[in-house]
Kinemage of the C-alpha trace (Angstrom):
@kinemage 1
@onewidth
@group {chain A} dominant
@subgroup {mainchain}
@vectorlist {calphas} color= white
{ca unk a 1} P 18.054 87.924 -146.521
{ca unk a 2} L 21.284 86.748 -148.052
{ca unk a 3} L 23.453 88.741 -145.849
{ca unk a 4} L 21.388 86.954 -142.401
{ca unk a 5} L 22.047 83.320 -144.265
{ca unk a 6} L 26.059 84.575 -144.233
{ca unk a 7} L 25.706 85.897 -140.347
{ca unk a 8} L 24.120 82.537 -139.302
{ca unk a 9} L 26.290 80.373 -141.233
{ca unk a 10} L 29.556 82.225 -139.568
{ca unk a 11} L 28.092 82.318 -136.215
{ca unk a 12} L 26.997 78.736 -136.494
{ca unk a 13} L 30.563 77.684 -137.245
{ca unk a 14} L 32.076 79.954 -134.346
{ca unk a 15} L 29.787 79.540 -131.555
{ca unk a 16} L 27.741 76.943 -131.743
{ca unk a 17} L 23.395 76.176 -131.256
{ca unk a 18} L 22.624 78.124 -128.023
{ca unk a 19} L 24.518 80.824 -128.322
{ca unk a 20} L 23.473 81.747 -131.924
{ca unk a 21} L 19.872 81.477 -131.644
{ca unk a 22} L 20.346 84.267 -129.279
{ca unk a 23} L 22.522 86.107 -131.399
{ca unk a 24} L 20.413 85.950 -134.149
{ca unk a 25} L 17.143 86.880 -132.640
{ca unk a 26} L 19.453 90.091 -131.211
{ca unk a 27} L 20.866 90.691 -133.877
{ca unk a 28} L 17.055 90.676 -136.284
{ca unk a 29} L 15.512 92.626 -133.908
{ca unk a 30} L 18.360 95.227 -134.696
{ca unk a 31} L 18.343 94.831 -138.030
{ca unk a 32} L 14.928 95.662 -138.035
{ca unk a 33} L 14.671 98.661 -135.982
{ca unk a 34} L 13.398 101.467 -138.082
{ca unk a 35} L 11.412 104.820 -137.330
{ca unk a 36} L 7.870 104.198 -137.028
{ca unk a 37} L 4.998 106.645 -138.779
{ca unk a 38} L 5.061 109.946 -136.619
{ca unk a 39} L 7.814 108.602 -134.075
{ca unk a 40} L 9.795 111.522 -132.596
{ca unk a 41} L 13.261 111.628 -133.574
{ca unk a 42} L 15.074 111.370 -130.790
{ca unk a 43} L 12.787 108.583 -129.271
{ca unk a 44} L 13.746 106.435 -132.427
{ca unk a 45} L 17.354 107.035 -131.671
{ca unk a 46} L 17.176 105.880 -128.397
{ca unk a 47} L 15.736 102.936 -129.020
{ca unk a 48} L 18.135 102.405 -132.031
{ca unk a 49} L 20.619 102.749 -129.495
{ca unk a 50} L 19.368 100.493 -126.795
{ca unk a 51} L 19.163 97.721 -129.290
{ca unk a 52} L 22.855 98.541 -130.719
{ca unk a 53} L 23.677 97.835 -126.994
{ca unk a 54} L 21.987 94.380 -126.726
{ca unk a 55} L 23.923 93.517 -129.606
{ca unk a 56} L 26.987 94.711 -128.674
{ca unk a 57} L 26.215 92.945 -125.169
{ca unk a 58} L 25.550 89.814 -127.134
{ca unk a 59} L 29.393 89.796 -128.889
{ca unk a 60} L 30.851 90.321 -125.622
{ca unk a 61} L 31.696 87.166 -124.881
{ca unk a 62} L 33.797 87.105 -128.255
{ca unk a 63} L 36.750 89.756 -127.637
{ca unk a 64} L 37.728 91.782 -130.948
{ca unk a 65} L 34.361 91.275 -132.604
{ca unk a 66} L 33.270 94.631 -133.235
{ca unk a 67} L 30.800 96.733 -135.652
{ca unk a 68} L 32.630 99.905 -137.589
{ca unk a 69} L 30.685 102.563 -136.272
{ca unk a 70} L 30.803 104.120 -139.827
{ca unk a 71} L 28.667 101.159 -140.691
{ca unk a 72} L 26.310 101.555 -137.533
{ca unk a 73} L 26.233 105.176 -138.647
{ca unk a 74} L 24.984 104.912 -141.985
{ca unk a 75} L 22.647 102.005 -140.748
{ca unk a 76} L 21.304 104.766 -138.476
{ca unk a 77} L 20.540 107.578 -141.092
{ca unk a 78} L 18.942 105.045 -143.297
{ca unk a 79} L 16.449 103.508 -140.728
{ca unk a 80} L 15.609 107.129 -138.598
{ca unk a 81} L 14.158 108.219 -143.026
{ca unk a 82} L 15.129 111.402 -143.640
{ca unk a 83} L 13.737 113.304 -146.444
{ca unk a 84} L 16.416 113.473 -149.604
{ca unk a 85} L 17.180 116.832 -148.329
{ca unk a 86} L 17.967 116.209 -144.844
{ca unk a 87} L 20.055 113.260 -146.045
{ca unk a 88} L 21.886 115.350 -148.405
{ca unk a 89} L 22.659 117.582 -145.777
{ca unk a 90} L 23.428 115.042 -142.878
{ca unk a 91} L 25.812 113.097 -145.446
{ca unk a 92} L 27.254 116.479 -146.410
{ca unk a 93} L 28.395 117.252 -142.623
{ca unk a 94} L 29.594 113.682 -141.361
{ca unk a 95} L 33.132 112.436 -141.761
{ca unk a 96} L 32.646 108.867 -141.859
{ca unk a 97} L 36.493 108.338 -141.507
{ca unk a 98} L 36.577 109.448 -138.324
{ca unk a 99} L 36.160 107.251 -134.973
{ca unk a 100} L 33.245 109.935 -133.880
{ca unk a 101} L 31.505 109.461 -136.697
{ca unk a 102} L 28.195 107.702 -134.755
{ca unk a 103} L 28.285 110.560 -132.277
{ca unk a 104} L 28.484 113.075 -135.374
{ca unk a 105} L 25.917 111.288 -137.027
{ca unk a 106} L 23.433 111.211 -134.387
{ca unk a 107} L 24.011 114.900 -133.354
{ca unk a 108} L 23.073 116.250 -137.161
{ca unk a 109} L 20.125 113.891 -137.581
{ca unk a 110} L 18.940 115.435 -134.413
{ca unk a 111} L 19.600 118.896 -135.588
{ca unk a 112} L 18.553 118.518 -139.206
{ca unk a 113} L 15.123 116.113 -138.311
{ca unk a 114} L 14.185 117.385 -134.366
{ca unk a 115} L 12.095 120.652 -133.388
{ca unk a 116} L 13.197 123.940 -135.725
{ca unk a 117} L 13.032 122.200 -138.713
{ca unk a 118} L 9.516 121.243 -140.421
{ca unk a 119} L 8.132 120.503 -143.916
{ca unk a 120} L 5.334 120.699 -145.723
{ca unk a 121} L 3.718 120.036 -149.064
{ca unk a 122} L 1.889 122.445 -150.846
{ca unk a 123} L -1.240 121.847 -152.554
{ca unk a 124} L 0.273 121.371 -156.211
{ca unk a 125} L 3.375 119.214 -154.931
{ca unk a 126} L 5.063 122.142 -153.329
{ca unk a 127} L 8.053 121.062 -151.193
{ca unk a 128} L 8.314 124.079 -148.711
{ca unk a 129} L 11.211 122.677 -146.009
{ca unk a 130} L 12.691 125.720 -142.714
{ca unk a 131} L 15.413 124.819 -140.786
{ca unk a 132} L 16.165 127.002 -137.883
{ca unk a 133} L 19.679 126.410 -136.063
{ca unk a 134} L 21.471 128.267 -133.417
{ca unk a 135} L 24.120 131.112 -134.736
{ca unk a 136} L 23.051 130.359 -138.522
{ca unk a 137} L 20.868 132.601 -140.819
{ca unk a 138} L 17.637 130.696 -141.255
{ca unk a 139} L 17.397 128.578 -144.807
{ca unk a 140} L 14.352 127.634 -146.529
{ca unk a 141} L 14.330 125.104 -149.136
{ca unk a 142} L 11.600 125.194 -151.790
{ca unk a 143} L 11.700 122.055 -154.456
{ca unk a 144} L 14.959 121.409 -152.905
{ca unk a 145} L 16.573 124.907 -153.791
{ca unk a 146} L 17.844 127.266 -151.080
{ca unk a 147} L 16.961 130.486 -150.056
């Protein structure tokens, strides 16, 4: 809530009424975009995406106003809710210093979190997690270790 407060109060300063209450109302329903109960990965990031655009469409009218995409990244991977696993190994295979990093990102959420990879819980708290992926030896993870 504090960081919104800061947004407004800058935007109120540098743009004025009109054009902030639009910006803000873009700019929540961003913020607030996160992966609903059962919602198919790639469907979320779509629709992550499409409202990334409407923000990015509502800063174009101030040139050199722009997002890191390391920051739109990691906003990403913490709103699509991968398991601890899956965001150990997403972390462990994006570069955030680089300027594909978004495109990197979204590519090994899909991979790690689409179709070929499941999980399921046992019936005494048994974490059994498969991940299948093209050209790799199959890995199972059981309470997290690898096999």
């Amino acid at each position: 809530e504090n960081g919104i407060d800061l947004v407004q109060e800058f935007l109120q300063k540098e743009l004025g009424k009109k054009k902030i209450d639009k910006l803000l109302e873009t700019w929540k329903t961003f913020e607030y975009t996160q992966r609903k109960t059962g919602e198919d990965v790639k469907t979320f990031i779509s629709r992550f995406e499409m409202e990334y655009a409407r923000v990015k469409a509502a800063w174009a009218f101030k040139p050199g106003y722009k997002m890191p995409e390391a920051i739109i990244a990691s906003m990403l991977l913490m709103r699509v809710k991968p398991s601890e696993t899956q965001e150990m190994i997403i972390r462990s295979k994006v570069d955030l210093e680089i300027e594909t990093v978004f495109d990197d990102m979204v590519e090994e959420i899909k991979s790690a979190m689409s179709s070929g990879c499941s999980k399921r819980q046992g019936d005494h708290g048994l974490a059994l997690e498969a991940t299948l992926k093209d050209g790799e030896a199959s890995v199972f993870l059981i309470n997290g270790e690898e096999y």
